[in-house]
C-alpha positions as CSV (number, residue, x, y, z in Angstrom):
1,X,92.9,-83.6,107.8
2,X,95.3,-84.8,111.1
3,X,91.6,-84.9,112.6
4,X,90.5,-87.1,109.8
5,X,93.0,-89.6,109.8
6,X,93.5,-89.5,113.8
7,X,89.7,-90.9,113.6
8,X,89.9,-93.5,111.2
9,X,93.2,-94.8,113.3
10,X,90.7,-94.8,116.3
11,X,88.0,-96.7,114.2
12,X,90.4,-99.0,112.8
13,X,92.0,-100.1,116.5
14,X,88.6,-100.5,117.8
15,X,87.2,-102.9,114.7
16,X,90.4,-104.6,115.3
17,X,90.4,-105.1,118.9
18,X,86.5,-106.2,118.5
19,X,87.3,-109.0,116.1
20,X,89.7,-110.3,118.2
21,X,87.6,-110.3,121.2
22,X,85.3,-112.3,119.4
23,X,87.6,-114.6,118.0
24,X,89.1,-115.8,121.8
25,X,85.7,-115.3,122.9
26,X,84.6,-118.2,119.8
27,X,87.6,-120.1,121.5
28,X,86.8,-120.6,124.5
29,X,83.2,-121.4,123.9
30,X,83.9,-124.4,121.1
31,X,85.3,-125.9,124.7
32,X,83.0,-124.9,127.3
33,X,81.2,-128.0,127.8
34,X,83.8,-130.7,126.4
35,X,85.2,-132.8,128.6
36,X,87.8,-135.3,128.3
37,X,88.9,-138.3,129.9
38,X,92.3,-137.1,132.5
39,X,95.3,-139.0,131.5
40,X,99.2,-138.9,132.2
41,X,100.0,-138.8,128.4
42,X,101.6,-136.2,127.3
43,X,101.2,-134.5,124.6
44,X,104.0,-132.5,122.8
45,X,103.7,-129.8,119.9
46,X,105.8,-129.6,117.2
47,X,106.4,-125.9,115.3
48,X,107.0,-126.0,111.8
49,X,109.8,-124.3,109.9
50,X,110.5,-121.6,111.6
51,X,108.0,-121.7,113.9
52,X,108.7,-121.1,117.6
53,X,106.7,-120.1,120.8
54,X,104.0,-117.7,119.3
55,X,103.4,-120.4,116.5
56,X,102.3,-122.8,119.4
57,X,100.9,-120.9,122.1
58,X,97.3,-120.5,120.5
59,X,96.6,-123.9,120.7
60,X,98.5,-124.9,124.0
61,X,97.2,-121.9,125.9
62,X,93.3,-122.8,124.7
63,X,93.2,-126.6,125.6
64,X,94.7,-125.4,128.9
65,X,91.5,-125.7,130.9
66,X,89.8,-127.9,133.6
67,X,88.7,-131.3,132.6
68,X,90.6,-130.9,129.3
69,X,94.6,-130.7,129.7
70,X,97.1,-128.8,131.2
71,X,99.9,-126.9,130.1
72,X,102.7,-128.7,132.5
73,X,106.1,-128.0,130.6
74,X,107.9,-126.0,128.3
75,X,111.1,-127.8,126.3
76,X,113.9,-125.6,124.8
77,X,116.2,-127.4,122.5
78,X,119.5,-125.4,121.6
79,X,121.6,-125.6,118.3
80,X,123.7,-128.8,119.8
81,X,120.4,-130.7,121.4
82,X,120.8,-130.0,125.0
83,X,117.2,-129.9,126.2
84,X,116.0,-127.0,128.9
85,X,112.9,-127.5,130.9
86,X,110.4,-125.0,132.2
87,X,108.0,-126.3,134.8
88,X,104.5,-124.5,134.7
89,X,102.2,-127.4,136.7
90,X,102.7,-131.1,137.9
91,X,103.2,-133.5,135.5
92,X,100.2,-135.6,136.6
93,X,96.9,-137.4,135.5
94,X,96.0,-134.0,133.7
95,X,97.0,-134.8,130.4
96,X,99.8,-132.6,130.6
97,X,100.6,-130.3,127.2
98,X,104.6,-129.9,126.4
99,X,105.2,-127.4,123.6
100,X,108.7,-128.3,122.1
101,X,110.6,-125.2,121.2
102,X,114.1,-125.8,118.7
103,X,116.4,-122.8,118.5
104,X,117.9,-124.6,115.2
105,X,114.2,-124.4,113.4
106,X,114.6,-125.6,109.6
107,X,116.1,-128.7,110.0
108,X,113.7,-131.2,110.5
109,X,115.9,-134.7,110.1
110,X,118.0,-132.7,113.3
111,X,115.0,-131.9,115.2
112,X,113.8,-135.4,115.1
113,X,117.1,-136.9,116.4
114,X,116.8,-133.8,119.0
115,X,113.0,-135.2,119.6
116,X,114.5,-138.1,120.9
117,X,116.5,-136.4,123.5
118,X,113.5,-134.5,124.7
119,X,111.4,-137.6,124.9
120,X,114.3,-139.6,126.9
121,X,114.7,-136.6,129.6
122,X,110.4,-136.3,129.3
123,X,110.5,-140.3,130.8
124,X,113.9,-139.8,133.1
125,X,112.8,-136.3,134.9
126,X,108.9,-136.7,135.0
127,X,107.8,-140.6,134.5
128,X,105.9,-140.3,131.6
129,X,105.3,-143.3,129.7
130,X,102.8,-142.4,126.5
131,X,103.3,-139.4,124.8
132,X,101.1,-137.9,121.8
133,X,102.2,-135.6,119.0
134,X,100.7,-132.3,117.4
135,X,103.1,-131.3,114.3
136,X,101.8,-128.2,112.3
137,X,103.4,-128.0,108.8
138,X,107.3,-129.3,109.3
139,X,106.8,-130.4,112.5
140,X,104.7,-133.6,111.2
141,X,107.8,-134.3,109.5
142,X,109.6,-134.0,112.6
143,X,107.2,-136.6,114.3
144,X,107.4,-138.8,111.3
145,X,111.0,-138.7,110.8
146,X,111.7,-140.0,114.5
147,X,108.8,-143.1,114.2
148,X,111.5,-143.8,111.5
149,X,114.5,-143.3,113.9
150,X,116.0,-146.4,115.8
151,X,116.3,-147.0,118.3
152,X,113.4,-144.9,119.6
153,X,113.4,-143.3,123.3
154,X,111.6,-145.3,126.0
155,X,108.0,-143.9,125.6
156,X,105.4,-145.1,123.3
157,X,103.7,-143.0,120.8
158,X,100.1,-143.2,120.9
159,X,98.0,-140.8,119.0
160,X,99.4,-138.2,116.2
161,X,97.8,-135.2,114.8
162,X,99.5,-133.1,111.5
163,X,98.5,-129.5,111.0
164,X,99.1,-128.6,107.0
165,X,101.8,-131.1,106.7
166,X,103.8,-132.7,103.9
167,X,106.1,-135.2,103.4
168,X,108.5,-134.9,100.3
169,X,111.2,-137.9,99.7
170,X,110.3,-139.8,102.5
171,X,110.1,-143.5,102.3
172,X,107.4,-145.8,104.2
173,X,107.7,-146.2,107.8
174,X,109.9,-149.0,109.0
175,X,108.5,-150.6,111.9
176,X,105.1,-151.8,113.0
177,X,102.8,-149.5,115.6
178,X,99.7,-150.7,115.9
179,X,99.0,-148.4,119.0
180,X,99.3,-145.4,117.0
181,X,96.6,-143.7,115.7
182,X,97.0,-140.9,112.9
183,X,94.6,-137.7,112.1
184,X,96.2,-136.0,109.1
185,X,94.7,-132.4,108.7
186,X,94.8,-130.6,105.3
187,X,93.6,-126.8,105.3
188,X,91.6,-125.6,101.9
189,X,90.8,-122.1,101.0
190,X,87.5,-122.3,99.6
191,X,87.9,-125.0,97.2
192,X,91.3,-124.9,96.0
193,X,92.6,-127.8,97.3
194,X,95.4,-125.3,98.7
195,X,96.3,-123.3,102.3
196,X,98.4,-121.3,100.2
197,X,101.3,-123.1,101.0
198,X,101.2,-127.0,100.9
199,X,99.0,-128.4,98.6
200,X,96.3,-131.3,99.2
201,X,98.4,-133.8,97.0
202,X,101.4,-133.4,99.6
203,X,99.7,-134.2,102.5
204,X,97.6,-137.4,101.7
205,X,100.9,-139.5,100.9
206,X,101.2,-140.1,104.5
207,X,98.5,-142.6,103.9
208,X,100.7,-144.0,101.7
209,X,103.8,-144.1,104.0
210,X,101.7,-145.5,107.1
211,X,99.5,-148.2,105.3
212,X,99.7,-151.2,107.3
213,X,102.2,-150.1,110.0
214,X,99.4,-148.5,112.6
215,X,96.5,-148.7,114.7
216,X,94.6,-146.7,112.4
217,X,94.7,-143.4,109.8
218,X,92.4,-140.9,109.3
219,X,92.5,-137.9,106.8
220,X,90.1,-134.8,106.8
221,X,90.1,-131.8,104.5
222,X,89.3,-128.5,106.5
223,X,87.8,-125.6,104.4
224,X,87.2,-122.6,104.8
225,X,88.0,-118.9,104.1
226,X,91.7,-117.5,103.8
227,X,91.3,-116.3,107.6
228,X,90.4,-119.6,108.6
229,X,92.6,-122.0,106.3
230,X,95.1,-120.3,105.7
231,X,98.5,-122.1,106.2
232,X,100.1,-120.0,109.5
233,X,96.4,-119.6,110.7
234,X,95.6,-123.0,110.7
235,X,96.9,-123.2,114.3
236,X,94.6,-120.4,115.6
237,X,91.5,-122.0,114.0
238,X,89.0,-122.6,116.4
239,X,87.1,-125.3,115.0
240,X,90.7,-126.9,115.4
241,X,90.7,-127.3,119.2
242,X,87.6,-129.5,119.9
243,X,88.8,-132.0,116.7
244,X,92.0,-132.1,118.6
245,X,91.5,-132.6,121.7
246,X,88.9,-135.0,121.3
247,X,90.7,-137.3,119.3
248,X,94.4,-137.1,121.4
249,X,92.3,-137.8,124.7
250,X,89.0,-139.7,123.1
251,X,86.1,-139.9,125.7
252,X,86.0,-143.5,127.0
């Protein structure tokens, strides 16, 4: 019997291990012949509630690549805002990824005030002038809640991608960016309309909130199975990476 079930753990590890060898392996081929125009935007990513580093790292660690982007800085915000940097590569034309990790992680009105300090210190410390967003789930909220802040930090906000987010009780943006340019992401499984957390009908009032204020909006519905779609997974989605990169860094 201990035979028996010693097995079927050995089976189980190795079916395991292979799907996920297959799954980084899918990863790095959706990107093996993109190429992107090299930039000194920066692009930052924004965790959702509760999300931290692991929530993040998929994404930052598989656009990380020659002739794509690379991953230059980590921010860490504490409770009270101060803003700790991690330095992994120069800060150049290499569209440089920032992943922005808040230790206070459920409050997203805070973390968009806190957004503003990092984006200050981002323009102080390393010169950067044009930033990009990524928000999965709450943190599209964040982003959206600081376009609404004033007085905003001295960097302009050029392209915007949310992952699964929604936007309950907020009111239309305020002020006019006609730089910006919005791709709103909405996971389904199968044909629900659903990634098992935030329904369709609470992420298409963005449209609503933007109308009129930017450069240009775009919404797409991504489906797919619950492995795919689902709401944590969207970040780890393959498919994801080339959409993304693509549009923050378009090919001239």
């Amino acid at each position: 019997m201990k035979h028996r079930r010693g097995l079927t753990v050995i089976v189980t590890t190795l079916l395991v291990l292979t799907g996920l060898i297959g799954w980084w392996n899918s990863r790095w081929s959706v990107l093996a012949t993109t190429r992107v125009p090299q930039t000194r935007t920066a692009t930052l990513f924004l965790p959702g509630n509760s999300g931290a580093w692991l929530s993040l790292r998929s994404m930052v660690v598989s656009l990380n690549r020659p002739g794509l982007a690379t991953f230059s800085l980590t921010a860490r915000v504490s409770y009270t805002g101060h803003v700790s940097w991690q330095q992994h590569a120069p800060v150049a034309t290499n569209n440089p990824l920032v992943p922005v990790i808040f230790k206070d992680n459920t409050h997203p009105q805070k973390q968009s005030r806190q957004l503003r300090t990092v984006l200050q210190q981002l323009h102080q410390r390393y010169g950067v002038t044009h930033v990009n967003f990524v928000g999965h789930s709450s943190g599209g909220t964040i982003a959206y809640d600081y376009l609404n802040r004033q007085p905003p930090a001295p960097v302009t906000v050029e392209r915007w991608i949310c992952i699964g987010a929604d936007f309950p009780e907020r009111t239309g943006l305020r002020t006019a960016e006609p730089q910006l340019h919005i791709l709103n992401l909405a996971g389904n499984i199968g044909r629900t309309d659903n990634d098992s957390e935030v329904p369709d009908n609470t992420v298409t009032p963005l449209a609503r909130l933007v109308q009129g204020h930017v450069g240009s909006y775009r919404y797409e519905q991504l489906h797919g199975p619950i492995w795919q779609m689902q709401h944590s997974l969207l970040h780890e989605n393959p498919a994801l990476d080339r959409k993304m990169i693509t549009f923050l860094y378009p090919p001239s």
